[in-house]
C-alpha positions in Angstrom: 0.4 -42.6 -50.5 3.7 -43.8 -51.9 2.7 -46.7 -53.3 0.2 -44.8 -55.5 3.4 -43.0 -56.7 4.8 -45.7 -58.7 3.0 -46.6 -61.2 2.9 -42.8 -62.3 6.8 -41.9 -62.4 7.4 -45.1 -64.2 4.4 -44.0 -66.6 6.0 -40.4 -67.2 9.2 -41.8 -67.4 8.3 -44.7 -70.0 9.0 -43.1 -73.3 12.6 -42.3 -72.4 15.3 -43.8 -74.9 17.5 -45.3 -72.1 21.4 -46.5 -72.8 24.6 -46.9 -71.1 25.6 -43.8 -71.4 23.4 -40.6 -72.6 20.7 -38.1 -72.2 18.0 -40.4 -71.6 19.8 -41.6 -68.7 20.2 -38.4 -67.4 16.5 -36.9 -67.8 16.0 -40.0 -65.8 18.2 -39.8 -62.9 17.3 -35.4 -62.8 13.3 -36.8 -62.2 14.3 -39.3 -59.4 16.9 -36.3 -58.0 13.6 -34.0 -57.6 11.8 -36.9 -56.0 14.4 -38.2 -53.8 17.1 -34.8 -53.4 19.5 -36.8 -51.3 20.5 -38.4 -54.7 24.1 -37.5 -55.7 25.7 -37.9 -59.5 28.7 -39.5 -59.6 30.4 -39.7 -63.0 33.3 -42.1 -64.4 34.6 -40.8 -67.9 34.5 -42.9 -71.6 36.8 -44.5 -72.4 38.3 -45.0 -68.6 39.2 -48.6 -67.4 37.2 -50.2 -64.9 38.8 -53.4 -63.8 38.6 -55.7 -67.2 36.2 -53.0 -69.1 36.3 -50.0 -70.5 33.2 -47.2 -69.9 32.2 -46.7 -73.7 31.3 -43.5 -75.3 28.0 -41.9 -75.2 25.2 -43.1 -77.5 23.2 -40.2 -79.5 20.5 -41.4 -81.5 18.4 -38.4 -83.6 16.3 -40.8 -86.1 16.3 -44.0 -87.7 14.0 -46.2 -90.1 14.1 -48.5 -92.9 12.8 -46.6 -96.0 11.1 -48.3 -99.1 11.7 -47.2 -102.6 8.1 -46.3 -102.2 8.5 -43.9 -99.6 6.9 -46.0 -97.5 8.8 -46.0 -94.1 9.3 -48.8 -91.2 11.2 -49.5 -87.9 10.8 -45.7 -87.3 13.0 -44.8 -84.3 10.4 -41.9 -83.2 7.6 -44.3 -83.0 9.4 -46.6 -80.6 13.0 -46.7 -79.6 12.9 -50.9 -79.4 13.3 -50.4 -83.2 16.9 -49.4 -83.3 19.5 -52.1 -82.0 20.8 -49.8 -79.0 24.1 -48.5 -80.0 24.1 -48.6 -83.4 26.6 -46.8 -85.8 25.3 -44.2 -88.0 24.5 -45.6 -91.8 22.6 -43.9 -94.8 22.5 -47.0 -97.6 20.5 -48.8 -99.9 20.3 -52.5 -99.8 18.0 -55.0 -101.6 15.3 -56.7 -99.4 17.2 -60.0 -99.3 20.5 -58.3 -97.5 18.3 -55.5 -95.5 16.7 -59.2 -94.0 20.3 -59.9 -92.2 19.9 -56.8 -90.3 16.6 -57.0 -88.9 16.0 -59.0 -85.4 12.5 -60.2 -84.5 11.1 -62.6 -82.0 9.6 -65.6 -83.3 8.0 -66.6 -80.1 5.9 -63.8 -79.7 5.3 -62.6 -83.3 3.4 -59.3 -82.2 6.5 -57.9 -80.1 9.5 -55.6 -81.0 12.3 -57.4 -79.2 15.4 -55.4 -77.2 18.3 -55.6 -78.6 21.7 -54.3 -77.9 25.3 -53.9 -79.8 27.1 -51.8 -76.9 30.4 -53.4 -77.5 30.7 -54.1 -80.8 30.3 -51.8 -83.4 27.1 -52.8 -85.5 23.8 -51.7 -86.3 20.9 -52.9 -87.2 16.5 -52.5 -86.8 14.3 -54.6 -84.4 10.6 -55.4 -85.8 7.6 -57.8 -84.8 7.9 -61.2 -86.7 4.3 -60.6 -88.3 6.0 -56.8 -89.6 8.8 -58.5 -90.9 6.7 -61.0 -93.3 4.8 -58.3 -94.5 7.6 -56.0 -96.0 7.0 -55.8 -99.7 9.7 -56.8 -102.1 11.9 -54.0 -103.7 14.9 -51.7 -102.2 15.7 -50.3 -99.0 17.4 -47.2 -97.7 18.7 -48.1 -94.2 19.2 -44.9 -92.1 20.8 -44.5 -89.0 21.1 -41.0 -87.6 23.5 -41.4 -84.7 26.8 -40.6 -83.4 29.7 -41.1 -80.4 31.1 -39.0 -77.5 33.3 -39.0 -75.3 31.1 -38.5 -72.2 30.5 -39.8 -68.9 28.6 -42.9 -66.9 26.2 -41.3 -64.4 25.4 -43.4 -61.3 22.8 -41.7 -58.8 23.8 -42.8 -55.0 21.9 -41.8 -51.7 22.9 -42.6 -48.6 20.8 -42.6 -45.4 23.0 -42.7 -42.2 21.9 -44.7 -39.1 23.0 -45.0 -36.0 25.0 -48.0 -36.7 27.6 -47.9 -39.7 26.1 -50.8 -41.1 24.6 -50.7 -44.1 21.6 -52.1 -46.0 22.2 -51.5 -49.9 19.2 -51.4 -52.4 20.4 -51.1 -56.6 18.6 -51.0 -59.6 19.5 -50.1 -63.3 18.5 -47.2 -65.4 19.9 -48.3 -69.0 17.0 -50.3 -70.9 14.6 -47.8 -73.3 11.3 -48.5 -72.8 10.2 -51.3 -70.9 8.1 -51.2 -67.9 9.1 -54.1 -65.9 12.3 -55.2 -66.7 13.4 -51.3 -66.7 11.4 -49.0 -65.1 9.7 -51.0 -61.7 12.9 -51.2 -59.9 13.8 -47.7 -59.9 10.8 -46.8 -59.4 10.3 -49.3 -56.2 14.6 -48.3 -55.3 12.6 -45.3 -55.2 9.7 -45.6 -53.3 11.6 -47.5 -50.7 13.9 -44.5 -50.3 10.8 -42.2 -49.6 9.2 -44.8 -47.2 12.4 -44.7 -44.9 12.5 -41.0 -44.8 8.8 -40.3 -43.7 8.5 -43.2 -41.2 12.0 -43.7 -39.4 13.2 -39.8 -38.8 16.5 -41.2 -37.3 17.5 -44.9 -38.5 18.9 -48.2 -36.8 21.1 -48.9 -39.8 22.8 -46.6 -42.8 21.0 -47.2 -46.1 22.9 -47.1 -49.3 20.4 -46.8 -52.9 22.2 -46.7 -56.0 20.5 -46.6 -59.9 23.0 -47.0 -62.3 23.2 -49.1 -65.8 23.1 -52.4 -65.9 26.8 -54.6 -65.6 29.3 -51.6 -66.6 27.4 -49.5 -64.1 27.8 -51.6 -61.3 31.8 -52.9 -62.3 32.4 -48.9 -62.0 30.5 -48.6 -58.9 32.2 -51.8 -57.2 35.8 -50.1 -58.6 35.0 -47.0 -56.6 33.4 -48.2 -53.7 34.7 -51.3 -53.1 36.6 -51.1 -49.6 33.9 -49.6 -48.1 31.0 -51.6 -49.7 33.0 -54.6 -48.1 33.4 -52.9 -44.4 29.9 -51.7 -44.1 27.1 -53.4 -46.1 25.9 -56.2 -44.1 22.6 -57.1 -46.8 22.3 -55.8 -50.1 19.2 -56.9 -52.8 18.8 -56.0 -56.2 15.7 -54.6 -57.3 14.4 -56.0 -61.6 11.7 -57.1 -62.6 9.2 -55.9 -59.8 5.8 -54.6 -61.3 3.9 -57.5 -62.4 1.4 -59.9 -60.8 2.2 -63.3 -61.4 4.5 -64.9 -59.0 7.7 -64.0 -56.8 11.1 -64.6 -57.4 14.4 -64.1 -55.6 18.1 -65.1 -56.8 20.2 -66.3 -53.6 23.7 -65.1 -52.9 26.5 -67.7 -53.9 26.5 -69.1 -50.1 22.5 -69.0 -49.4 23.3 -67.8 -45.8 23.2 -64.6 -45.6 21.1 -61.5 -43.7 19.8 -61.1 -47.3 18.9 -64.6 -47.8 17.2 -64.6 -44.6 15.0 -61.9 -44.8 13.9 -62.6 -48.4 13.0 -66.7 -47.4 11.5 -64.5 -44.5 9.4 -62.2 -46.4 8.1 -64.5 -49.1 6.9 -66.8 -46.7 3.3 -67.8 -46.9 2.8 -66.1 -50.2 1.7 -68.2 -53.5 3.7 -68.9 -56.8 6.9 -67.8 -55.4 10.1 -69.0 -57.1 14.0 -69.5 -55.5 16.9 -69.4 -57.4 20.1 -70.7 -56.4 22.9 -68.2 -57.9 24.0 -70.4 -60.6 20.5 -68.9 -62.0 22.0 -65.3 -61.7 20.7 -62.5 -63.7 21.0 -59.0 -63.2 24.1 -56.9 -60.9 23.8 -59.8 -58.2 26.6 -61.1 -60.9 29.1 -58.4 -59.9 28.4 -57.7 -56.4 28.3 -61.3 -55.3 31.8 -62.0 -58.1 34.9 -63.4 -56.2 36.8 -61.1 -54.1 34.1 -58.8 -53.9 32.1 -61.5 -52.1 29.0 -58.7 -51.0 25.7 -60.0 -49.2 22.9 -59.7 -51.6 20.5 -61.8 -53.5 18.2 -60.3 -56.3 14.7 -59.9 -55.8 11.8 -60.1 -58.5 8.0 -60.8 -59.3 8.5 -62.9 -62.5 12.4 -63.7 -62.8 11.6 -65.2 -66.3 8.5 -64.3 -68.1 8.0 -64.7 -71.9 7.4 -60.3 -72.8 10.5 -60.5 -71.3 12.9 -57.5 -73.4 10.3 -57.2 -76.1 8.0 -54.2 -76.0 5.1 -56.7 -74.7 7.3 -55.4 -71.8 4.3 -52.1 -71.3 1.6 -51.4 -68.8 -0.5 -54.5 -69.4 2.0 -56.4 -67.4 3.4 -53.8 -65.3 0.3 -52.8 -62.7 -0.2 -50.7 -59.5 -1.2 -53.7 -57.9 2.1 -55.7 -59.2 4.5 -52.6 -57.7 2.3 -52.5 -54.2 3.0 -56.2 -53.9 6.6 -55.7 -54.4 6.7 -52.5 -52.0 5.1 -54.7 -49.2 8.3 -56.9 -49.5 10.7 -54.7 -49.2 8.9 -52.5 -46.6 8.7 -55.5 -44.3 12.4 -55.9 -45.0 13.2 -52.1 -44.0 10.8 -52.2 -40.5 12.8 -55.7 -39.7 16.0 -54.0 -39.4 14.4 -51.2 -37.9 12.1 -52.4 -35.3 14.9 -55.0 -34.5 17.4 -56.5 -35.9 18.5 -59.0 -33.1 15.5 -59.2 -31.2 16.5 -60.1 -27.4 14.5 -61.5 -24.2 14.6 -59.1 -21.3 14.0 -61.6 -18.5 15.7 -65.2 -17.6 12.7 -67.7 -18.1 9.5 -67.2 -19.7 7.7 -64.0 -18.9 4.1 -63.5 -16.9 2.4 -62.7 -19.9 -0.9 -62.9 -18.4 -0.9 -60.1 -15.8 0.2 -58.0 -19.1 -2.9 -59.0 -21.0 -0.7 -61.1 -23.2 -1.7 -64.6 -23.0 -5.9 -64.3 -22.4 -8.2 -66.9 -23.8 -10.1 -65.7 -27.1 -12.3 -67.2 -29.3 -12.3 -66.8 -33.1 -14.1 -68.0 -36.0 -10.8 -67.7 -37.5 -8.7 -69.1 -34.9 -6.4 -66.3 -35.6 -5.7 -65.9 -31.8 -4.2 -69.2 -31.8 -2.0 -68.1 -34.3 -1.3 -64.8 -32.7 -0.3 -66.6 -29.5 2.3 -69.1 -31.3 4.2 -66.6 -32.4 4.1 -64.5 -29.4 5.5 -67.0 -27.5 7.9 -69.1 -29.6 9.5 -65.3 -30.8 9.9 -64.6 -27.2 11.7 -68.7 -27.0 13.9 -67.5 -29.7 14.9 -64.1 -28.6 18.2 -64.5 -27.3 20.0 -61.5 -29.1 22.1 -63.4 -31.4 19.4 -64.9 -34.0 18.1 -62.5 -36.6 14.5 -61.6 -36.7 14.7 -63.1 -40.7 15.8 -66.0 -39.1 13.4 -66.8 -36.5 10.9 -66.1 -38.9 11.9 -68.8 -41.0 12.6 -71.1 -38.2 8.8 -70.8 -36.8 7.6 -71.1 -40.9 5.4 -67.7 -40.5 5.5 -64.5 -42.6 7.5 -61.6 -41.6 4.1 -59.1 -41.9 3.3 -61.2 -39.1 6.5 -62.0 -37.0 7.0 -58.0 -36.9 3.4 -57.2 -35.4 4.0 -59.6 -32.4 7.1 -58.3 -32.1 6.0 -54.6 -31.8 2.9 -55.8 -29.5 6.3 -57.5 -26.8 8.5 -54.4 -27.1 5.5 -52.2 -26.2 5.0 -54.5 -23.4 8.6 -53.9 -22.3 9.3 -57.6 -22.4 12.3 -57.9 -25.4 14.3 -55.9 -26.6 
């Protein structure tokens, strides 16, 4: 099954130092390519202007630690990659205790974690510990050393495209650029993927075109809009960006900036009936949904997460305590139901004028049930059908009779078996 898939690639692909630009972000997109072929590498150079940026250099990082002047070492690179700030310059200096203390970054909330942290655009370095290893450094000298260097190189975005019948497309995106963390890195890729497999195997010839992109976060996505831009406008009618999708504890989307879009819709739509689930207007914006939804680029998608804001959140609490098969089944469901409501029918449309006789079609029988789930099975039958006219979105007509779209979509397969919409 797929969705036993992804808890293992993001597993495997865990210990990868991920950056902007470099080869952990290549090893990366070459293990999706051999899951997913249809992936194609598309490459903008350093240095290179995208709109109001610039596509830095590559990052190459060989080793770093702090060393005492007992031998004794710490931050070690090769023991986790959170120890490094991401894109630091190379260094090989002693400093005393009370200097080498400006240069390390801990997070006092969680005193146990390694935090994340990044210098891509200014030229910096430094060493991330746990608040707890901080305090317990012993006094004395330190030998800060930095093994890394810059390239020129390239930014390597992974696009796939799946043509429909219609032109239209639905867009899916998620970044490859954070080392290792599980959910705020590796579960959207590894659901972009899943999703990707899941509309190959069950829809042989698609409705709608399906665009999937991994690329790194913000400068990944400003060189993908630069490229793609008049045709992202032209064709992509509902677009959703894919962080923070492995764990257990609620739901979360970010709206676009208008709230009113096919992407809107069929998130309210989806996350209907389900508990702890959390809606963010845009002014809460997080991830790519900044870029693809700026002014003038104006695209229809929202962001879609389990916990938008959760307190492991870039720190490498960020593992496989949070991130669960479970958590990455529940966000696959989502965006499953999503795929088959553009599929089974977008615009869902009445064949007859008035209602129809569902009764000589064994459509409208009386039942009883200890659940009274007949009841509810009937409601929607006939208020979809009162709906139907072509014009309203199945996303919206879910929302508009306040049931999920797991269960709008199986009365709707049940009427167009029956030959009575469309």
């Amino acid at each position: 099954m797929i969705e036993k898939k992804m808890i293992k690639w993001a597993k495997e692909l865990f210990p990868l130092c991920r950056s902007l630009i470099g080869e952990g972000n290549r090893e990366t997109l070459k293990y999706f390519k051999k899951i997913n072929p249809e992936f194609k590498i598309i490459k903008f150079k350093s240095r290179s202007k995208v709109f109001d940026w610039k596509i830095p250099d590559e990052w190459i990082i060989r080793d770093a630690y702090l060393e005492h002047e007992s031998g004794r070492k710490f931050a070690e690179f090769k023991k986790s990659n959170l120890h490094i700030v991401n894109y630091s310059q190379p260094i090989n200096k002693v400093f005393s205790k009370k200097d080498i203390l400006k240069k390390i970054f801990t997070e006092k909330s969680l005193p146990d974690a390694i935090p994340y942290v990044t210098s891509y655009y200014n030229k910096d370095w430094g060493f991330c510990l746990s608040e707890n290893q901080k305090n317990k450094l012993p006094e004395g000298k330190y030998k800060a050393y930095i093994d890394s260097k810059f390239k020129k190189s390239h930014l390597d975005i992974a696009e796939a495209v799946v043509s429909g019948k219609n032109k239209k497309e639905i867009f899916f995106s998620s970044y490859i650029c954070h080392p290792s963390m599980a959910n705020n890195e590796l579960s959207g890729p590894v659901l972009l993927n899943a999703l990707l497999l899941y509309l190959k195997k069950n829809y042989k010839k698609t409705n709608y075109t399906y665009r999937f992109v991994l690329l790194p976060e913000t400068i990944g996505s400003i060189a993908y809009i630069s490229k793609k831009i008049r045709l992202l406008k032209k064709k992509v009618i509902s677009g959703y960006v894919l962080t923070c999708v492995g764990d257990e504890r609620s739901y979360s989307m970010v709206h676009s900036p208008t709230e009113k879009t096919i992407a809107d819709f069929s998130l309210n739509s989806a996350l209907r009936g389900l508990k702890n689930v959390y809606k963010y207007s845009f002014l809460d914006r997080g991830s790519d949904e900044r870029q693809y939804c700026a002014p003038g680029v104006d695209l229809p998608v929202c962001s879609f997460s389990k916990s938008k804001i959760y307190p492991e959140y870039h720190t490498s609490k960020d593992d496989f305590n949070l991130v669960t098969e479970k958590g990455l089944n529940q966000s696959f469901e989502i965006m499953k139901n999503i795929i088959d409501g553009f599929e089974i029918g977008l615009y869902p449309k009445f064949k007859y004028l008035c209602e129809p006789q569902l009764g000589r079609r064994n459509l409208y029988t009386v039942k009883f049930s200890k659940k009274n789930t007949y009841k509810k099975e009937l409601y929607i039958r006939k208020n979809l059908l009162a709906y139907s006219n072509g014009k309203r979105s199945i996303f919206e007509i879910s929302n508009i009779l306040n049931v999920s779209l797991n269960d709008l979509l199986e009365q709707y397969k049940i009427l167009k078996k029956a030959n009575v919409i469309l």
